[in-house]
N, C-alpha and C positions, 0 to 999 in steps of 0.2 A: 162304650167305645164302638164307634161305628167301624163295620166291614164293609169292603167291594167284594163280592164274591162275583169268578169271570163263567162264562158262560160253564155249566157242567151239568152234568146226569141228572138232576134236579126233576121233579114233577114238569115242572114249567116248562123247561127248555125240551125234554124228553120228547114232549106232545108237539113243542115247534118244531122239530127238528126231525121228527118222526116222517119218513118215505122220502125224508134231501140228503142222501146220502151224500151228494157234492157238497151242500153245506155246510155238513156236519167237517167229514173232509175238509174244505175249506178252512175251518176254524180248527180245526186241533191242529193241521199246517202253522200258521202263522201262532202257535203258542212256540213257547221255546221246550215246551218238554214235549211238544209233538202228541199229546192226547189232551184229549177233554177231560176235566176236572171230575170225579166223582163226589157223591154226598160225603165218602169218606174224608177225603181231604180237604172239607171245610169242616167237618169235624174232629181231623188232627188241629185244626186252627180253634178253633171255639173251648179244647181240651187246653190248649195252652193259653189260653190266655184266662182263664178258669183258673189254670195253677199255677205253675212256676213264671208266670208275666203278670201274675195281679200288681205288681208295684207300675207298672206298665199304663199311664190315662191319657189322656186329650192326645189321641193319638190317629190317625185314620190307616186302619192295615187293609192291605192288598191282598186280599187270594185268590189270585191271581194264575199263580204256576210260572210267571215273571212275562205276562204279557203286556204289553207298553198299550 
């Protein structure tokens, strides 16, 4: 089951984002929970769908933190 995981603390993004503090800014702004996703909370997502959502297929999840 494929994930969207949105922009967060990640290797990747850490190293883009690294010295744009307005960008970084910018982007946890426009989420609705007002911060940047950590590694943790794509791995509450990956726990659940590991256990109590395995009946759960052909399905495409957002982790997102509910940004459009």
């Amino acid at each position: 089951m494929p994930s969207h995981p949105a922009p967060s603390r990640r290797t990747c993004c850490r190293s883009f984002l690294a010295g744009r503090e307005e960008l970084r800014a910018g982007i946890a702004e426009r989420s609705p929970l007002e911060r940047i996703g950590t590694p943790d909370d794509i791995a509450e997502v990956v726990l659940f769908l590991a256990g109590p959502a395995r009946w759960i297929n052909g399905q495409v999840l957002y982790a997102n933190g509910g940004a459009i």
